[in-house]
PDB file of N, CA, C and O in Angstrom:
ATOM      1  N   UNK A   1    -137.768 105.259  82.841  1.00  0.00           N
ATOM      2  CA  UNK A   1    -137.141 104.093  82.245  1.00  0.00           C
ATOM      3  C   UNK A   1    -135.729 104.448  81.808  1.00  0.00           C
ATOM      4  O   UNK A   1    -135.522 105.316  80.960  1.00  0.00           O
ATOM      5  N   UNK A   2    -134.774 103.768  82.397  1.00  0.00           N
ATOM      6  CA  UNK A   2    -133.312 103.799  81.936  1.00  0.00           C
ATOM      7  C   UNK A   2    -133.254 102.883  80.993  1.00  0.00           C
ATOM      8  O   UNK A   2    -133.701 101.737  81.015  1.00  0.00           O
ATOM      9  N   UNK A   3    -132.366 103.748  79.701  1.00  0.00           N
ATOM     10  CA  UNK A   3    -131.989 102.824  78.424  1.00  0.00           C
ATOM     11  C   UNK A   3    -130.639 103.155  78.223  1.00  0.00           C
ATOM     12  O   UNK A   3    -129.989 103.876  78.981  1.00  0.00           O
ATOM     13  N   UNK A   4    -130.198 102.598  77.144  1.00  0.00           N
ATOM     14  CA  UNK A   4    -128.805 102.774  76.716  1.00  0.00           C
ATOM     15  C   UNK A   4    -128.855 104.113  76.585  1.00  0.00           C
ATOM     16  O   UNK A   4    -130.015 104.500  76.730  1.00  0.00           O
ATOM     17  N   UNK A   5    -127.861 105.257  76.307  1.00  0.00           N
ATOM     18  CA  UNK A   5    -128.116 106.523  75.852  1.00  0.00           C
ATOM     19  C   UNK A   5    -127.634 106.346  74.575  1.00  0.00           C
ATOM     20  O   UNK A   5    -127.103 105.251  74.387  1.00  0.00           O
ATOM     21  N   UNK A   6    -127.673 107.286  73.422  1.00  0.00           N
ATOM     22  CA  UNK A   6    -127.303 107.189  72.206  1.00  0.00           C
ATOM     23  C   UNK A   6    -126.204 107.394  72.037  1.00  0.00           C
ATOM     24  O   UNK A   6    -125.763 108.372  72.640  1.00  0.00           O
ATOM     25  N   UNK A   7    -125.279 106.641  71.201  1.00  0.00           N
ATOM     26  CA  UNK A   7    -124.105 107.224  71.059  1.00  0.00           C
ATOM     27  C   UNK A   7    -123.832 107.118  69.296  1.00  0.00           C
ATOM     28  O   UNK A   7    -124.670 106.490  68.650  1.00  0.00           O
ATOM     29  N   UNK A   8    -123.037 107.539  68.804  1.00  0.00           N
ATOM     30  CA  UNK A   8    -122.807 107.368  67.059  1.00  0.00           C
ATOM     31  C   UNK A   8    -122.082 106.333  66.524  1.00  0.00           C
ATOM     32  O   UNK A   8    -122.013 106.022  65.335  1.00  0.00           O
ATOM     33  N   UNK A   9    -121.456 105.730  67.618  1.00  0.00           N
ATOM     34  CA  UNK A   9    -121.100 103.927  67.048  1.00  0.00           C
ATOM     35  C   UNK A   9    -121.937 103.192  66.959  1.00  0.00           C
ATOM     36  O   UNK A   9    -121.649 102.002  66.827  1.00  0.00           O
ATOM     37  N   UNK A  10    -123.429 103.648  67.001  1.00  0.00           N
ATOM     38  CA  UNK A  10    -124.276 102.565  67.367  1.00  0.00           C
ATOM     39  C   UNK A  10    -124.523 102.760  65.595  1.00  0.00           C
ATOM     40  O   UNK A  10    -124.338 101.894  64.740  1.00  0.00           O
ATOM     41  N   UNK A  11    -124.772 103.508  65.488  1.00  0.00           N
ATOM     42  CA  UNK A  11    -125.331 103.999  63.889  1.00  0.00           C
ATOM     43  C   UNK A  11    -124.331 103.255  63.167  1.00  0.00           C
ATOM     44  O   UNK A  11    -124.586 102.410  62.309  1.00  0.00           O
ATOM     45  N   UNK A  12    -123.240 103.586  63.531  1.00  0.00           N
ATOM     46  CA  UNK A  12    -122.138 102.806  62.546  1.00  0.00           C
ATOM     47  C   UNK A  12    -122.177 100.684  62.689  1.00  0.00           C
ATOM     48  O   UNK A  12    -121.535  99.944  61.944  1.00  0.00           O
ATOM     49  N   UNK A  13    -122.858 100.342  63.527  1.00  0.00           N
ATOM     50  CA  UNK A  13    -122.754  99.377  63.915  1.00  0.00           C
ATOM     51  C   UNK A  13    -124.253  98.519  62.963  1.00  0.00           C
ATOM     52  O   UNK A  13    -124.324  97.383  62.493  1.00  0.00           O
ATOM     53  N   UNK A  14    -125.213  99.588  62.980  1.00  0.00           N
ATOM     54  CA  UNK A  14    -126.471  99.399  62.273  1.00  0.00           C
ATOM     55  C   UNK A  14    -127.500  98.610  63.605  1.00  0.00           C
ATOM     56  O   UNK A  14    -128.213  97.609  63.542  1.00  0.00           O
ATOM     57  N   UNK A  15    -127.240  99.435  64.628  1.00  0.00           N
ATOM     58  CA  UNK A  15    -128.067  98.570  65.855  1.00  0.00           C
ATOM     59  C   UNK A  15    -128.633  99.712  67.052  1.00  0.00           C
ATOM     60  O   UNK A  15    -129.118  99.357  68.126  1.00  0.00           O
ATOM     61  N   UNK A  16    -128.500 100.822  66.720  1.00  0.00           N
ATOM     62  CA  UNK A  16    -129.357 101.998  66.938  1.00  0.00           C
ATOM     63  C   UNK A  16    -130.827 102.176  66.692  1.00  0.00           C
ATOM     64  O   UNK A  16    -131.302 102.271  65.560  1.00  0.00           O
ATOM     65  N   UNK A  17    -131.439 102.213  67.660  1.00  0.00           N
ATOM     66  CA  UNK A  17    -132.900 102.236  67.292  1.00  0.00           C
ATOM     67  C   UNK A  17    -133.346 100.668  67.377  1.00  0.00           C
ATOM     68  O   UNK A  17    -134.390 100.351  66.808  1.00  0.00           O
ATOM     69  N   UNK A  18    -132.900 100.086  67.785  1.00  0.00           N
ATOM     70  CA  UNK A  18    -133.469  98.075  67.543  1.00  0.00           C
ATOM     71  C   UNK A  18    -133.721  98.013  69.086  1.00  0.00           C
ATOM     72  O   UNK A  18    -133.243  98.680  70.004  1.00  0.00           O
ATOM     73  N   UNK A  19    -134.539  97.092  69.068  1.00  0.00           N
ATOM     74  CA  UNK A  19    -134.409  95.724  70.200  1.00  0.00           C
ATOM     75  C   UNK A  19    -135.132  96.665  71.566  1.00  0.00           C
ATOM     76  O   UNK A  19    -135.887  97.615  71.363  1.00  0.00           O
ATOM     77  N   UNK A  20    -134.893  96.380  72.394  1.00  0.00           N
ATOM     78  CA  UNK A  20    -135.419  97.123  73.452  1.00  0.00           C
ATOM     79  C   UNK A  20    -134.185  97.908  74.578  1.00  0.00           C
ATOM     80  O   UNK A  20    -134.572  98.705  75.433  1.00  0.00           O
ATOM     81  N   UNK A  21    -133.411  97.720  74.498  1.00  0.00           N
ATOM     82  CA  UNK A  21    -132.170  98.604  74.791  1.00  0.00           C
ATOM     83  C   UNK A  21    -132.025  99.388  74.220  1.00  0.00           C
ATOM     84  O   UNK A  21    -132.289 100.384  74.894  1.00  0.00           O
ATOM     85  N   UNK A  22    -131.601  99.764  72.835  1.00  0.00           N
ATOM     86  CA  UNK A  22    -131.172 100.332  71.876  1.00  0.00           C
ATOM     87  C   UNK A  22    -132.130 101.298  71.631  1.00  0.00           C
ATOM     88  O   UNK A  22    -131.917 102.408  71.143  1.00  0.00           O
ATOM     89  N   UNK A  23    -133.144 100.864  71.970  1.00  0.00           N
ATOM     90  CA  UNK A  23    -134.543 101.909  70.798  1.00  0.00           C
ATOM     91  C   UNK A  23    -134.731 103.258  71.696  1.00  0.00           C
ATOM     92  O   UNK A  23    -134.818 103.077  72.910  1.00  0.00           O
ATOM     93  N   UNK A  24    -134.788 104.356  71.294  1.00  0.00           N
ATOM     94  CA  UNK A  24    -135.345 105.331  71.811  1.00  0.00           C
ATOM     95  C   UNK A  24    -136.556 106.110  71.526  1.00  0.00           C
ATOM     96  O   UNK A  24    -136.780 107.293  71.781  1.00  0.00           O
ATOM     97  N   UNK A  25    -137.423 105.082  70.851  1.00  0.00           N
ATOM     98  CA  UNK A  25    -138.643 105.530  70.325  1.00  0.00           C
ATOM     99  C   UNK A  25    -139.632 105.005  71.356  1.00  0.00           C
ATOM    100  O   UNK A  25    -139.577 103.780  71.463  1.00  0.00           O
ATOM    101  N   UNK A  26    -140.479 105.576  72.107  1.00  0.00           N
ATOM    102  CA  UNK A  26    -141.147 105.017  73.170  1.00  0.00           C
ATOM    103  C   UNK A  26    -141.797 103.717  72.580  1.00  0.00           C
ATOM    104  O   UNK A  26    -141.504 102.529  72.718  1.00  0.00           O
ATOM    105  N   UNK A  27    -143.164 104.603  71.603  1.00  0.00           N
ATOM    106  CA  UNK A  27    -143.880 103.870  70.881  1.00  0.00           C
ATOM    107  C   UNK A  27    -143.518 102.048  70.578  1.00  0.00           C
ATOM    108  O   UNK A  27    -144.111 100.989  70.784  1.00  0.00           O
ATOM    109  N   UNK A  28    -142.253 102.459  70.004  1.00  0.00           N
ATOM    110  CA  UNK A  28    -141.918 100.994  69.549  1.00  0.00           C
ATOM    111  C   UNK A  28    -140.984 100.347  70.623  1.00  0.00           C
ATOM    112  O   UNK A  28    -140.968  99.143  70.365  1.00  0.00           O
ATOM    113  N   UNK A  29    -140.488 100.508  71.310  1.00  0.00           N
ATOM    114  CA  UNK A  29    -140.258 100.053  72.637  1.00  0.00           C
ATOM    115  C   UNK A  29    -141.097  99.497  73.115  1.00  0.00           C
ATOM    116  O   UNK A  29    -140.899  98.284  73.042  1.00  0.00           O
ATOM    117  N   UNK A  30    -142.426  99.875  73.837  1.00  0.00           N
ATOM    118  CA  UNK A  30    -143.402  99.596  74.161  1.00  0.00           C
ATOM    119  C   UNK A  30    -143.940  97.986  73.668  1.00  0.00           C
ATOM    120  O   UNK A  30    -144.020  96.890  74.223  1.00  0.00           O
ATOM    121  N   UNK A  31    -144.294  98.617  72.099  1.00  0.00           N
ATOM    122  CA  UNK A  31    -144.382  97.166  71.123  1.00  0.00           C
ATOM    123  C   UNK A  31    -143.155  95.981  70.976  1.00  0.00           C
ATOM    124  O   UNK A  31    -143.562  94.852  70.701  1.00  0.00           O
ATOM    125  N   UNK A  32    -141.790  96.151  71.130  1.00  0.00           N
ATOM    126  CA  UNK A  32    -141.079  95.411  71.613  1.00  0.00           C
ATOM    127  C   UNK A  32    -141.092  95.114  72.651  1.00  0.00           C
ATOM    128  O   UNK A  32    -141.226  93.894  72.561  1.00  0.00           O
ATOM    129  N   UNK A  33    -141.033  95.438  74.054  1.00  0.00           N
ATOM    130  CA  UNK A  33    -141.298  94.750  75.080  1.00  0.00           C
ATOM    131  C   UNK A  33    -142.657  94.078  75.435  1.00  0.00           C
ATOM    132  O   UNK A  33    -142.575  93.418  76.471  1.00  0.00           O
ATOM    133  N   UNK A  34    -143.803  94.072  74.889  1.00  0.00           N
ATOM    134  CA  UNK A  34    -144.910  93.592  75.208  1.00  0.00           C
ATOM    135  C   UNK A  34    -144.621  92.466  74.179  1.00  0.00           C
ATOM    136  O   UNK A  34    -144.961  91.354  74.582  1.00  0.00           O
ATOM    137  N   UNK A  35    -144.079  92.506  72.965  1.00  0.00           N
ATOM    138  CA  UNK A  35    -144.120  90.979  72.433  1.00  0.00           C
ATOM    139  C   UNK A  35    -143.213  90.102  73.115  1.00  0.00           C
ATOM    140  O   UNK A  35    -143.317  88.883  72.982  1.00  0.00           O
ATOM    141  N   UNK A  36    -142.072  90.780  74.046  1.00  0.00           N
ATOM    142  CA  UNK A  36    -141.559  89.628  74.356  1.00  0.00           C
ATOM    143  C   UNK A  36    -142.031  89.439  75.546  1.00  0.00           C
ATOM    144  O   UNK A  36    -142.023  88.273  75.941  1.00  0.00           O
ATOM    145  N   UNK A  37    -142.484  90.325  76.312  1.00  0.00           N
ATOM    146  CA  UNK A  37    -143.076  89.595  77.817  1.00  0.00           C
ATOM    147  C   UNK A  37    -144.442  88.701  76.810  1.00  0.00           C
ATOM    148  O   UNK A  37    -144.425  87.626  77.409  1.00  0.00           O
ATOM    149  N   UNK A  38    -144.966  88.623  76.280  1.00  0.00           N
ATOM    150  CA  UNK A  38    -146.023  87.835  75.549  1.00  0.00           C
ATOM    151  C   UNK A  38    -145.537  86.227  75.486  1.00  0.00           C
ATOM    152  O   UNK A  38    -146.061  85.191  75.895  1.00  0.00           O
ATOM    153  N   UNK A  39    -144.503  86.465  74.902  1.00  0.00           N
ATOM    154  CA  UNK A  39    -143.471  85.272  74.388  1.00  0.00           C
ATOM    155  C   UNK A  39    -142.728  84.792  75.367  1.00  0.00           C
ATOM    156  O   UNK A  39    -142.559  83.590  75.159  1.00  0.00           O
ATOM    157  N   UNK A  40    -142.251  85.105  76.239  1.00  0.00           N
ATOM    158  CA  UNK A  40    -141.362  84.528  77.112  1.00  0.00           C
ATOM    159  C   UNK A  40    -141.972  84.381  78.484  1.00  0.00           C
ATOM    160  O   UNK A  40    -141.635  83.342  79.053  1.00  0.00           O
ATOM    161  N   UNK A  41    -142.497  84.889  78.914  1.00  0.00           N
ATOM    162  CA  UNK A  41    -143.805  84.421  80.067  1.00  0.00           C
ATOM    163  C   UNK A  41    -144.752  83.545  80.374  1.00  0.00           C
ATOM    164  O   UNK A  41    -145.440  83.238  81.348  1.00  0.00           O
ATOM    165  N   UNK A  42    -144.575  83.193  79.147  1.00  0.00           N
ATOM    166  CA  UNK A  42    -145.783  81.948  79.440  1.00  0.00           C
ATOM    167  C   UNK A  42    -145.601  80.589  79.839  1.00  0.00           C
ATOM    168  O   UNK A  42    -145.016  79.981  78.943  1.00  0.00           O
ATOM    169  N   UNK A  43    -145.831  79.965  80.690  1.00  0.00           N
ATOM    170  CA  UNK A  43    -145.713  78.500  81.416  1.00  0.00           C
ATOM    171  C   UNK A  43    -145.230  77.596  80.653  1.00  0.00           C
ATOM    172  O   UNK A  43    -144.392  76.863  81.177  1.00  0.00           O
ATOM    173  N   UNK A  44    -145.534  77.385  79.408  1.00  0.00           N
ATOM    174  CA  UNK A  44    -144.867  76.488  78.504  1.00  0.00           C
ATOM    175  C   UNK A  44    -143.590  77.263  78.410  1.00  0.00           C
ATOM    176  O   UNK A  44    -142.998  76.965  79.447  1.00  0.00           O
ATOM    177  N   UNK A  45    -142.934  77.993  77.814  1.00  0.00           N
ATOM    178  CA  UNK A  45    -141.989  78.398  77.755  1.00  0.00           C
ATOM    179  C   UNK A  45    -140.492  78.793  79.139  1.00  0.00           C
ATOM    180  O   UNK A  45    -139.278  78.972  79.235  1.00  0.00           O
ATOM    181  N   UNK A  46    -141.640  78.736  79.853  1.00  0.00           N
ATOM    182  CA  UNK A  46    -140.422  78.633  81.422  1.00  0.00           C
ATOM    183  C   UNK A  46    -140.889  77.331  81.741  1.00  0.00           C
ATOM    184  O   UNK A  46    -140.640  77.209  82.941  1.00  0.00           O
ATOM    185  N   UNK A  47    -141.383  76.375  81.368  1.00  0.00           N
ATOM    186  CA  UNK A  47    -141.337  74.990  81.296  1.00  0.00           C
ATOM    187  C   UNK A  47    -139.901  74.071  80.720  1.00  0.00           C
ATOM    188  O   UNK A  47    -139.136  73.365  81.377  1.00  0.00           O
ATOM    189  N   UNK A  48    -139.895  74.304  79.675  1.00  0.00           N
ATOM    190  CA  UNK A  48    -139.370  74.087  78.751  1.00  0.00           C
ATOM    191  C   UNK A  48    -137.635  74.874  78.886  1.00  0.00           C
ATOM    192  O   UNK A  48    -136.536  74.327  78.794  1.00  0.00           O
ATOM    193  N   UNK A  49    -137.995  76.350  79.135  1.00  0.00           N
ATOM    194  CA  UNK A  49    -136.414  76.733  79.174  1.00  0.00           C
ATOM    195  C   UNK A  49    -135.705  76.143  80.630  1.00  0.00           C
ATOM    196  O   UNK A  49    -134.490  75.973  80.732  1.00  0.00           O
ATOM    197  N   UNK A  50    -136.733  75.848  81.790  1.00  0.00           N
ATOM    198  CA  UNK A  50    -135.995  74.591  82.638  1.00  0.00           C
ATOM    199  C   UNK A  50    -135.543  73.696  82.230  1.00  0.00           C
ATOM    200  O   UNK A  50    -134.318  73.577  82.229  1.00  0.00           O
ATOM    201  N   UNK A  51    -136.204  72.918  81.827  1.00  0.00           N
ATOM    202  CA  UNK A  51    -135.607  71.473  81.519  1.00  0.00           C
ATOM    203  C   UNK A  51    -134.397  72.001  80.172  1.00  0.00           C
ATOM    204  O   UNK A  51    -133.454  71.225  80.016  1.00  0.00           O
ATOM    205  N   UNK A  52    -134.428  73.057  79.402  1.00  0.00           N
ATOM    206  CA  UNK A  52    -133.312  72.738  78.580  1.00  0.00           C
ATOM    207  C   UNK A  52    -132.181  73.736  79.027  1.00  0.00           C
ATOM    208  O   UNK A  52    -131.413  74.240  78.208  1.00  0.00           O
ATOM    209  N   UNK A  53    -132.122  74.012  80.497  1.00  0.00           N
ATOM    210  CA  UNK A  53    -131.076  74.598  80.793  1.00  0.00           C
ATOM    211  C   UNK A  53    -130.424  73.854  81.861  1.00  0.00           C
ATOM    212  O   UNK A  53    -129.237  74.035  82.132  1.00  0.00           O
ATOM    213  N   UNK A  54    -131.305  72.862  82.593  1.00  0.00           N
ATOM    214  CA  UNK A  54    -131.014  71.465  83.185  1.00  0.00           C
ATOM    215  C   UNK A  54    -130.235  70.517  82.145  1.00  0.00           C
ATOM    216  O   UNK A  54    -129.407  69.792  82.696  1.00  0.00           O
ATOM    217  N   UNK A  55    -130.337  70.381  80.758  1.00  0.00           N
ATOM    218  CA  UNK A  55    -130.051  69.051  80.204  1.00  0.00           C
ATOM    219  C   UNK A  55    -128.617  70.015  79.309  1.00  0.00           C
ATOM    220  O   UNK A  55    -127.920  69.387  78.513  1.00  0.00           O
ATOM    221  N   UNK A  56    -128.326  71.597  79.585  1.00  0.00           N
ATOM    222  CA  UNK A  56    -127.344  72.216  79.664  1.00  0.00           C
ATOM    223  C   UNK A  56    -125.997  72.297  80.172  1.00  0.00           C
ATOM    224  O   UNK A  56    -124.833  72.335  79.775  1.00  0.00           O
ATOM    225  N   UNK A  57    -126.704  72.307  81.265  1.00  0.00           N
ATOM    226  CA  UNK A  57    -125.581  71.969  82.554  1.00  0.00           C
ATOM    227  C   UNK A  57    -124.888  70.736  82.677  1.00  0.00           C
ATOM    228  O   UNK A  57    -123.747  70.563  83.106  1.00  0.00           O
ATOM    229  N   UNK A  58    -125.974  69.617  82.113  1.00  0.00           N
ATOM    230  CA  UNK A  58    -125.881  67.996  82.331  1.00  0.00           C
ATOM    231  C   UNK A  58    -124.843  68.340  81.433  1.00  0.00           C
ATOM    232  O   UNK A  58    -123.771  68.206  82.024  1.00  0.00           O
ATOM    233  N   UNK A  59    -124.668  68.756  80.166  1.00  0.00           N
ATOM    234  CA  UNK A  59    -123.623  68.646  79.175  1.00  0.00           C
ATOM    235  C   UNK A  59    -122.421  69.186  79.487  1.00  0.00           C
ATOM    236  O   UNK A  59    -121.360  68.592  79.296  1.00  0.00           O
ATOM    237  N   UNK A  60    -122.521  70.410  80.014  1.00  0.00           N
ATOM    238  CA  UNK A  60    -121.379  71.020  80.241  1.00  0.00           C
ATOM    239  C   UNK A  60    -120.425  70.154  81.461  1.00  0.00           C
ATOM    240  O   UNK A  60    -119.221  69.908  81.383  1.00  0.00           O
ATOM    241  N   UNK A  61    -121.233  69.841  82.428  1.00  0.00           N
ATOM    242  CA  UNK A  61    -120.634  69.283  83.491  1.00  0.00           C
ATOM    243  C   UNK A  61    -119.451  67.739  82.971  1.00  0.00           C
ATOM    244  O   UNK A  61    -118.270  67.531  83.250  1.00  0.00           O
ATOM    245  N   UNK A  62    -120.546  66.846  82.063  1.00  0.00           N
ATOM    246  CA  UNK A  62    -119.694  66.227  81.410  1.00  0.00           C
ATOM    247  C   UNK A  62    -118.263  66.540  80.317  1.00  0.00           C
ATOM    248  O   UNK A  62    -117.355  65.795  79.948  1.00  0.00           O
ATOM    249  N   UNK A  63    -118.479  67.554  80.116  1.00  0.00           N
ATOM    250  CA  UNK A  63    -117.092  68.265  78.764  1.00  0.00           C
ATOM    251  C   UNK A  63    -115.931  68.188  80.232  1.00  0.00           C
ATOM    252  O   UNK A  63    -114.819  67.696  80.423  1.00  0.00           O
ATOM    253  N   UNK A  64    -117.093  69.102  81.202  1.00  0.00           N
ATOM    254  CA  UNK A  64    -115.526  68.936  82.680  1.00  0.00           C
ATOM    255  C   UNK A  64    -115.012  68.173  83.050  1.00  0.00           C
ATOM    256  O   UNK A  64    -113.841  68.261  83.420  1.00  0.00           O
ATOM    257  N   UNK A  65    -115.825  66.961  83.092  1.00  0.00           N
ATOM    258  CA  UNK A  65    -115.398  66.131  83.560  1.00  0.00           C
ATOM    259  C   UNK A  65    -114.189  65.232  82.841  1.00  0.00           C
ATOM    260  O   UNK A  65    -113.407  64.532  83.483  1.00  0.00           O
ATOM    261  N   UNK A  66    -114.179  65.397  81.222  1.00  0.00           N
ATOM    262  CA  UNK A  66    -113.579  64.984  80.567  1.00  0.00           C
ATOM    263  C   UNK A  66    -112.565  65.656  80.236  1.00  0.00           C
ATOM    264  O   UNK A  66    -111.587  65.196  79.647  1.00  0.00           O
ATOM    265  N   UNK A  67    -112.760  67.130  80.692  1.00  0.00           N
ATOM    266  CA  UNK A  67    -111.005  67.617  80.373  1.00  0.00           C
ATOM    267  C   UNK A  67    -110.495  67.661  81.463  1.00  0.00           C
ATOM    268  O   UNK A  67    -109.483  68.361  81.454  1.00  0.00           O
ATOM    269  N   UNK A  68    -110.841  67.031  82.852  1.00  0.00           N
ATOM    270  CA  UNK A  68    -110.498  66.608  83.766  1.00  0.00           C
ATOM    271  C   UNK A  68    -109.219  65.630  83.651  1.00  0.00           C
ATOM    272  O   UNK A  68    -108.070  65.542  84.084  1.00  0.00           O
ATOM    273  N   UNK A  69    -110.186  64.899  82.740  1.00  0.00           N
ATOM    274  CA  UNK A  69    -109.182  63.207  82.695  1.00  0.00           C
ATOM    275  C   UNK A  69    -108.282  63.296  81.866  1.00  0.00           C
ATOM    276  O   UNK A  69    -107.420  62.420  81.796  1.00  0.00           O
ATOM    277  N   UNK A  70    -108.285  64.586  80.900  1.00  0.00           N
ATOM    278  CA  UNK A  70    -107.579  64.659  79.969  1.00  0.00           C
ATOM    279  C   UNK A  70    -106.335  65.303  80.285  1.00  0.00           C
ATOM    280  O   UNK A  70    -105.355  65.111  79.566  1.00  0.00           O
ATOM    281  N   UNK A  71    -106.285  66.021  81.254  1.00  0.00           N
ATOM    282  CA  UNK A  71    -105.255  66.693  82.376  1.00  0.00           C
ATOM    283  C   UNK A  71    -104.688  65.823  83.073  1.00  0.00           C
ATOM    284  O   UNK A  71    -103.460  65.915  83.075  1.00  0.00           O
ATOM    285  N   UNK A  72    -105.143  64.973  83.696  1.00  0.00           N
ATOM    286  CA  UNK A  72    -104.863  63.828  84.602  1.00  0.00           C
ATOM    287  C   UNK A  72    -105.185  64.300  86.145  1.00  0.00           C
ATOM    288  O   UNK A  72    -104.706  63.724  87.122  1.00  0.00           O
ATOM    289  N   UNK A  73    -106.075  65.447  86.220  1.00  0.00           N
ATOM    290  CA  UNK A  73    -106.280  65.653  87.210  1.00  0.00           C
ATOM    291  C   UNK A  73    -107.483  65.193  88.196  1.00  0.00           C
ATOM    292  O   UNK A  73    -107.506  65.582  89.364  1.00  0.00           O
TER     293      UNK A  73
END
């Protein structure tokens, strides 16, 4: 498994040892990545992050469209 490697800005940053990049503790790595494949895998949830990355786009596309007109282009 490739991870971040350690470096001493991380310590200074207070984000050394967190999250599942950062951590170099197997153990809890492990337990961080199994809660989020738990959490983010499941059918409701890639249900749901479709449609709200569809009604995303719908938004963004409109902001374009409007600094479109606002350009006069």
């Amino acid at each position: 498994m490739r991870r971040i490697p350690y470096f001493s800005g991380l310590d200074e940053l207070d984000v050394a040892g967190k999250g599942i990049a950062l951590n170099h503790n197997v153990n809890v790595w492990k337990f961080n990545r199994h809660f989020i494949s738990r959490a983010l895998l499941t059918p409701s949830f890639s249900k749901y992050s479709v449609i709200w990355t569809q009604n995303l786009v719908e938004e963004m596309m409109d902001y374009w469209k409007d600094g479109e007109d606002d350009d006069g282009n």
